[in-house]
C-alpha positions as CSV (number, residue, x, y, z in Angstrom):
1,X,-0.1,13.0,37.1
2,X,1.1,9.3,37.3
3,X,2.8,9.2,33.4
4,X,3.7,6.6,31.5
5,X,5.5,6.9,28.2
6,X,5.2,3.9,25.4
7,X,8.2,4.5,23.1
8,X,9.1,2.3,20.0
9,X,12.6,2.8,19.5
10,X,12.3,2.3,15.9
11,X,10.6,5.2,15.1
12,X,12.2,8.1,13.3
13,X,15.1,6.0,11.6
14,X,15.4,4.7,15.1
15,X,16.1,8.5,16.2
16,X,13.4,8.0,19.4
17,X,15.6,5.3,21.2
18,X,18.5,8.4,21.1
19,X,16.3,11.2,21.4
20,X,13.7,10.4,24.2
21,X,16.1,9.9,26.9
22,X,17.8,13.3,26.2
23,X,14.2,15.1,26.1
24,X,12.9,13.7,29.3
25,X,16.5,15.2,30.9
26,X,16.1,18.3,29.5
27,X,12.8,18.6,30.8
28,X,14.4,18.1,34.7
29,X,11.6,17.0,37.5
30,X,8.6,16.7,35.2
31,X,10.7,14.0,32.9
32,X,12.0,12.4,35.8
33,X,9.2,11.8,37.1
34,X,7.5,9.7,33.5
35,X,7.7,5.9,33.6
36,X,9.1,5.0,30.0
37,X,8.2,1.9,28.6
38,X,10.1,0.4,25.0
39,X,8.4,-2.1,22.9
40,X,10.3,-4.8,21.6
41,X,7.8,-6.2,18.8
42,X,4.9,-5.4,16.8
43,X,1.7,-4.9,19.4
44,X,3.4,-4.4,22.2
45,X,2.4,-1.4,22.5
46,X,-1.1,-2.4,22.7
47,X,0.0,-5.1,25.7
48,X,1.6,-1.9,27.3
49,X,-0.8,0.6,27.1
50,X,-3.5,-2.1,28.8
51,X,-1.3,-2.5,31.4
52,X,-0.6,1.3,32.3
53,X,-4.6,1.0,32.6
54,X,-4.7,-1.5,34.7
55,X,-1.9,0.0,36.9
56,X,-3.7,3.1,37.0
57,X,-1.5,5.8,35.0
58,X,-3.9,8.6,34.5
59,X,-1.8,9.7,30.9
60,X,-0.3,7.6,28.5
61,X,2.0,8.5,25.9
62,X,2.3,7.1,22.6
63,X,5.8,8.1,21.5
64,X,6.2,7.5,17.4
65,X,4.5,7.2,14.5
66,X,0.4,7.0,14.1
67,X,1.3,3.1,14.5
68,X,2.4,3.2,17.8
69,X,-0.8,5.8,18.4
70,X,-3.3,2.9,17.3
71,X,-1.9,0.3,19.3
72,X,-2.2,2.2,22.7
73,X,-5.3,3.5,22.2
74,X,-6.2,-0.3,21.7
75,X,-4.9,-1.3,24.5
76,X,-6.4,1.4,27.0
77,X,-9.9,0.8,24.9
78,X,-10.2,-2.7,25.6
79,X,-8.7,-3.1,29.0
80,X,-11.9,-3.2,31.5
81,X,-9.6,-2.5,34.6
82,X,-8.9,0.7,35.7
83,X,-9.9,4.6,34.6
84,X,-9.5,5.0,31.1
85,X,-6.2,7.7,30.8
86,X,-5.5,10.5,28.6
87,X,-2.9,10.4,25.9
88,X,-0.5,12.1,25.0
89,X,1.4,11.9,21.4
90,X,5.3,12.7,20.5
91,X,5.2,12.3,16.7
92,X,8.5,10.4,15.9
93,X,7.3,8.3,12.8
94,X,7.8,9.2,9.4
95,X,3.8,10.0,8.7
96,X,2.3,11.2,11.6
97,X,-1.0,12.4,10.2
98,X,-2.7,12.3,13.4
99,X,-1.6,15.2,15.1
100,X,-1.9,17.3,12.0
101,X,-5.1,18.6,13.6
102,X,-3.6,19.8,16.5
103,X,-1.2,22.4,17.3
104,X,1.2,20.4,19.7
105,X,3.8,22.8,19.8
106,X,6.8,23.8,17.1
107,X,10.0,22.2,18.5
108,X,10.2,17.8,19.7
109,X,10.7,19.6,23.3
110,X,7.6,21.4,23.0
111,X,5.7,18.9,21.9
112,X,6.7,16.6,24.9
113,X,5.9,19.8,27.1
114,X,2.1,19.4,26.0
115,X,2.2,15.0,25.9
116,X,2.9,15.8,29.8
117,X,0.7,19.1,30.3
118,X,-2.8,19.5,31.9
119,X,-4.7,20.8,29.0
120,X,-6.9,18.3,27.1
121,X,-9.3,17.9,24.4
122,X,-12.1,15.3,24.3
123,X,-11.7,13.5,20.5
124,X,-14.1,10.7,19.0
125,X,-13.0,7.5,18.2
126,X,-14.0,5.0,15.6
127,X,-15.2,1.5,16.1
128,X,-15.1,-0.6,13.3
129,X,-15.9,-4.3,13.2
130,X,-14.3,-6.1,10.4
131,X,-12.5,-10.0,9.4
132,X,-9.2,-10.8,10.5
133,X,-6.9,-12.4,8.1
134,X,-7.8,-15.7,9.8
135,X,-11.5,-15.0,9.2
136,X,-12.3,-14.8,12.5
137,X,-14.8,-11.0,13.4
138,X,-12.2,-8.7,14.6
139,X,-13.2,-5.5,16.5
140,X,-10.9,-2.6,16.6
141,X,-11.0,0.8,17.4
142,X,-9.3,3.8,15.6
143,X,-8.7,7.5,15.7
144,X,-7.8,8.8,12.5
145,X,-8.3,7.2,8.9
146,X,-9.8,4.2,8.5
147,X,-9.2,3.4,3.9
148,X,-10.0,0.0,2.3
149,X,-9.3,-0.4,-1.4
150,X,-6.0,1.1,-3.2
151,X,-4.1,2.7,0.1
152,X,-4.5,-1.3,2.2
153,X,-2.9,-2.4,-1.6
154,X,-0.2,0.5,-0.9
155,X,0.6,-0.3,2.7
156,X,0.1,-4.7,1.7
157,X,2.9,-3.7,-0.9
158,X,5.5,-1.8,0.8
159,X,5.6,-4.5,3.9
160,X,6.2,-6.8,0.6
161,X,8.8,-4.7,-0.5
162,X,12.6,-6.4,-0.1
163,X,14.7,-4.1,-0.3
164,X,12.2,-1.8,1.9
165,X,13.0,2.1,0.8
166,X,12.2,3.7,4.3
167,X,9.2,6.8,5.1
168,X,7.6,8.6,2.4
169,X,10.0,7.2,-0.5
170,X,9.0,3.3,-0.2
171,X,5.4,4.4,0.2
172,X,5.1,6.7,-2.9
173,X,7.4,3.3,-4.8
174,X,4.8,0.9,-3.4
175,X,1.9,3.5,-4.8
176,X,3.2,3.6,-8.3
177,X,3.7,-0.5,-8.3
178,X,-0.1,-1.0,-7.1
179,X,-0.9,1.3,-10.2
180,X,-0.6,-1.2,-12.4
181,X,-2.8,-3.7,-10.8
182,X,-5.4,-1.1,-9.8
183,X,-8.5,-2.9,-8.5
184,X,-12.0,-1.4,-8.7
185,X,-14.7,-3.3,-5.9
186,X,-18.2,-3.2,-6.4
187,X,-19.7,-1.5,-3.3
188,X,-22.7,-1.9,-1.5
189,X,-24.0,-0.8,2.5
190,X,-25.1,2.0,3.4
191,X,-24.5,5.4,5.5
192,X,-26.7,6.5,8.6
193,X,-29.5,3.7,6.4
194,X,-29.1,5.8,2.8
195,X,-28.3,3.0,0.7
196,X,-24.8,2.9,-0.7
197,X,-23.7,1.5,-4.0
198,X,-21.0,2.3,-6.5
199,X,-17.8,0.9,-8.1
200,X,-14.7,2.5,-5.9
201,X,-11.1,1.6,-5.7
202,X,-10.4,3.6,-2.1
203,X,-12.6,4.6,0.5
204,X,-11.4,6.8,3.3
205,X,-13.2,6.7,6.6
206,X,-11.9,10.1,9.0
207,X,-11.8,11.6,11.7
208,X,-8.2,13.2,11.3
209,X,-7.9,15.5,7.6
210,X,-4.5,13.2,7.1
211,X,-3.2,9.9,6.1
212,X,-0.1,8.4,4.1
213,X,2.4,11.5,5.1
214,X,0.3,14.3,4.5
215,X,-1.9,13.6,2.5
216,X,-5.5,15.4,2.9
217,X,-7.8,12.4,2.3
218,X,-10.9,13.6,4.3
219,X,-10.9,17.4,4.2
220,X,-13.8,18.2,6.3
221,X,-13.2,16.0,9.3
222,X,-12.8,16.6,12.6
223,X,-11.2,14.9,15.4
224,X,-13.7,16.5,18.0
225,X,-16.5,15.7,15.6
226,X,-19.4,13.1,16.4
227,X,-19.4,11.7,12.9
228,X,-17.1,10.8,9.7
229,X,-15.9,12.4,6.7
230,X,-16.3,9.3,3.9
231,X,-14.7,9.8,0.7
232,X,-15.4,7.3,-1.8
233,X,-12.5,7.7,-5.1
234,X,-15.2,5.9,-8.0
235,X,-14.4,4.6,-11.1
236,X,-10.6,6.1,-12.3
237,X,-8.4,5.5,-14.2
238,X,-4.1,4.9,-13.5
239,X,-3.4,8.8,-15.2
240,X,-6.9,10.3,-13.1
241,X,-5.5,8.7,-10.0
242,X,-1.8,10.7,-10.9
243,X,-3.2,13.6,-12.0
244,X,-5.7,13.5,-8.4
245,X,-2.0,13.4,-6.7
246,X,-1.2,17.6,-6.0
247,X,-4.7,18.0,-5.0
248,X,-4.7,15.3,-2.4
249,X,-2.7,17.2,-0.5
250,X,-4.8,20.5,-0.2
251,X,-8.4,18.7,-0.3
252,X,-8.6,19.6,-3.9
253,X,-9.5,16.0,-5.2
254,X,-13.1,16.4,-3.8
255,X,-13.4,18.6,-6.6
256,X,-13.3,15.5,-9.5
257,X,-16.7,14.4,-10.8
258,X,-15.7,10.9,-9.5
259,X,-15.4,11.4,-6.2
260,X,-17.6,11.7,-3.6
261,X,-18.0,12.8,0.0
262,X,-20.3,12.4,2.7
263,X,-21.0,12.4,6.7
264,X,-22.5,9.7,8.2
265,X,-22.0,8.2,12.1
266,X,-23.1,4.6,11.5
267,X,-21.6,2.7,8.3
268,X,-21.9,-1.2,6.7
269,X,-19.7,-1.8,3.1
270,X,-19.7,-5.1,1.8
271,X,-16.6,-5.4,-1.1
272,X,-16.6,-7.1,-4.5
273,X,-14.3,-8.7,-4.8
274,X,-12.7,-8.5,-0.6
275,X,-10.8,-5.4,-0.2
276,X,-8.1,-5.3,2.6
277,X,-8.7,-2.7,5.4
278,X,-6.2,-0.5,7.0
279,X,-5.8,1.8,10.1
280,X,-3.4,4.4,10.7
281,X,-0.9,2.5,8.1
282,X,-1.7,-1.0,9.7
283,X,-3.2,-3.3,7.9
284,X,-6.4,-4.7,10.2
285,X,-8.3,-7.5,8.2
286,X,-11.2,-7.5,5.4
287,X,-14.2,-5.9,4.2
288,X,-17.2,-6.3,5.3
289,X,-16.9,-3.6,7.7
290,X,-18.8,-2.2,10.5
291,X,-18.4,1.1,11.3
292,X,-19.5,3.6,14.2
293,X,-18.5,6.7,16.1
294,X,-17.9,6.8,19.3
295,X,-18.4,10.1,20.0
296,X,-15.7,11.9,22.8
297,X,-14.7,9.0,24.0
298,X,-10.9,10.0,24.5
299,X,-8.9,12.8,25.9
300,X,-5.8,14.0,23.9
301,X,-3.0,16.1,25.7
302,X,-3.6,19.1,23.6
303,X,-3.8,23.0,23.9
């Protein structure tokens, strides 16, 4: 296969600009023969991944964090130029939560082993139509979680942050800040046309089980599945949201009276007041949203 590999170097604590090099060497012919790419700024990757598309690199690999994973599938989804490649995925970021559903291997060498290997799995992707920050429609596509409400607050408040604790640590600090502005948005849309109304102060939209470093927002999704997991968190309060926390990270919140989970393909929400909309830890515009699957529209380097 003609490979190309998309690597931020600031992924990891910056281990990936240290570590790739050394991986692709230990791998001998097979790593000498990927084309490694480093981005230099925020969407770059994105500019990258279009052109490996348009050069006609029949595997990309998105080396980092779920980040770096949304921008090249952007890219290769919106290029019209070329076959559309498989990607592969070296988890280097401090979440991650994307490959959670797969079994890419134990050790970093493994997992590079399967980013360059045969096997494949077709996965859905998300398309989600939505208002960028300069209120202008904005269409994206996206492969894991798509949350507006509380968790955009969370990831809007650790890029605040000035002295920026790094990973897990700054987000869980940025968390317990946004707690004490908790905002509850008066929801209305609907799911597959079943009218959908309610006060919420998250919704999570998956197709990956993860987000925000392990956390197992949408239980029941699946990757390979040709519809979402949407869990809506209802009307809590600052100690119900703490004491949701340990469950969150075996599915156990779906269990609280307040919150609610459903499976639906097709998906409108209108927000009272706005709520800010994230992807895969980026932040991506304003509600309303649009929301569909696109169902195995991708292949993932995968056993």
């Amino acid at each position: 296969m003609k490979t190309a590999a998309i690597v931020n170097p600031t992924s990891g604590y910056r281990r990936a600009s240290r570590l790739w090099p050394r991986l692709l060497a230990s791998l001998g012919a097979p790593g000498a023969r990927v084309t490694t790419w480093w981005t230099e700024w925020p969407g770059h990757a994105e500019i990258l991944a279009a052109r490996a598309r348009r050069e006609g690199f029949d595997r990309v690999v998105a080396v980092g964090g779920d980040g770096t994973l949304l921008e090249v599938v952007n890219g290769l989804w919106w290029e019209p130029r070329g076959p559309l490649p498989s990607v592969g995925v070296v988890p280097f970021g401090t979440g991650c939560d994307y490959v959670r559903s797969f079994d890419l291997g134990r050790g970093l060498r493994d997992k590079v082993m399967t980013a360059l290997g045969e096997a494949t799995l077709a996965v859905s992707l998300g398309l989600v139509r939505l208002q960028g920050y300069d209120g202008q429609p904005r269409p994206r596509v996206f492969i894991n979680v798509l949350g507006l409400g509380f968790d955009a607050q969370v990831i809007a408040g650790f890029r605040q942050q000035r002295l920026r604790w790094p990973g897990k640590a700054g987000y869980f600090l940025s968390g317990f800040k946004e707690l004490g502005r908790l905002t509850h948005h008066r929801i209305t849309g609907s799911l597959d046309g079943r009218p959908l109304e309610t006060n919420a102060m998250l919704v999570a939209i998956g197709l990956g089980r993860y987000f925000g470093g392990g956390l197992m927002i949408t239980p029941g999704a699946s990757p390979q599945a040709g519809q979402f997991q949407v869990v809506l968190a209802q009307k809590l309060s600052r100690l119900e949201l703490l004491g949701l926390l340990p469950g969150l990270y075996s599915g156990q919140h779906l269990n609280h009276p307040r919150i609610t989970a459903a499976f639906a393909s097709r998906i409108t929400i209108h927000a009272d007041p706005p709520a800010e909309v994230e992807a895969e830890g980026e932040l991506e515009g304003l509600t309303p949203i649009e929301v569909a699957i696109i169902p195995q529209a991708l292949r993932i380097a995968a056993p």
